[in-house]
C-alpha positions in Angstrom: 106.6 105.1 91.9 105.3 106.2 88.7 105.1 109.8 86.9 101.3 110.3 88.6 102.3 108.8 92.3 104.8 111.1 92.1 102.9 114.4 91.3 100.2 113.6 93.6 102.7 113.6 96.8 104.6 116.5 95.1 101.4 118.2 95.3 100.4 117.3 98.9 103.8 118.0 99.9 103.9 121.5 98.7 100.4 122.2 100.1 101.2 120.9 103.4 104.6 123.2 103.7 102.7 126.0 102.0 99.4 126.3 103.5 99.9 124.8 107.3 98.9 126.8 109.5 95.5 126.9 107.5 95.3 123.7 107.2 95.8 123.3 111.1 92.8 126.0 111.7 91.0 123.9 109.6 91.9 120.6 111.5 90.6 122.2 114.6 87.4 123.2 113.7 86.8 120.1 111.5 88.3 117.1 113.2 88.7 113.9 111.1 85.9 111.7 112.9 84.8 108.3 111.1 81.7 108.5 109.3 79.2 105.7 109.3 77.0 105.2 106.3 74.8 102.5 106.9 77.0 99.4 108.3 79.9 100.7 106.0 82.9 102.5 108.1 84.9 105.0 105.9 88.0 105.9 106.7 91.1 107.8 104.3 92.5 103.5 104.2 91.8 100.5 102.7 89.2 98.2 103.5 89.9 95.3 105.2 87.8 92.1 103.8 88.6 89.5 106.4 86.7 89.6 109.6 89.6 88.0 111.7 92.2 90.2 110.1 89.8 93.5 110.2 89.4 92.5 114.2 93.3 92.1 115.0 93.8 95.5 113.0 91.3 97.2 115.3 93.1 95.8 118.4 96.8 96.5 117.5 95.3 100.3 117.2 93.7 100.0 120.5 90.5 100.8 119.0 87.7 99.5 121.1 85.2 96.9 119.7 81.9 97.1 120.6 80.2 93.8 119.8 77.2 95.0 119.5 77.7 98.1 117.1 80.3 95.5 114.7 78.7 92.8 114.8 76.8 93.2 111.9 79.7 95.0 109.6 81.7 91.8 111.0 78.9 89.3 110.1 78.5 91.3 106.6 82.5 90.7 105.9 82.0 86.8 106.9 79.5 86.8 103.7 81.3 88.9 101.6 84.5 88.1 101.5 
């Protein structure tokens, strides 16, 4: 890891041990939820460009794929590659 990769988990780290129980009260009343910005999912990852690929991810998390809803973000990734 370089010099900044380094600070930036120092950082977290020390936040995390410092401020937990805070951080916790926060987690409870604001639980991290997906938000959905037009057809784009945002989550704290990387985005996934292959549709095939971004399907077999969903699965191995037992994440449930409603055709309907991803069809569209799954036809958009088929374009866009």
């Amino acid at each position: 890891m370089d010099l900044v990769d380094k600070l930036f988990v120092e950082i977290f780290d020390t936040v995390n041990k410092e401020y937990k129980k805070h951080l916790k009260t926060v987690d409870q009343q604001y639980p991290f939820r997906l938000l959905k910005i037009s057809d784009e999912v945002i989550t704290q990852g990387r985005r996934i460009h292959d549709p095939e690929l971004f399907i077999e991810s969903l699965t191995k998390r037992c994440i449930d794929i409603n055709k309907e809803i991803m069809s569209r973000y799954i036809d958009y990734l088929s374009i866009h590659p």
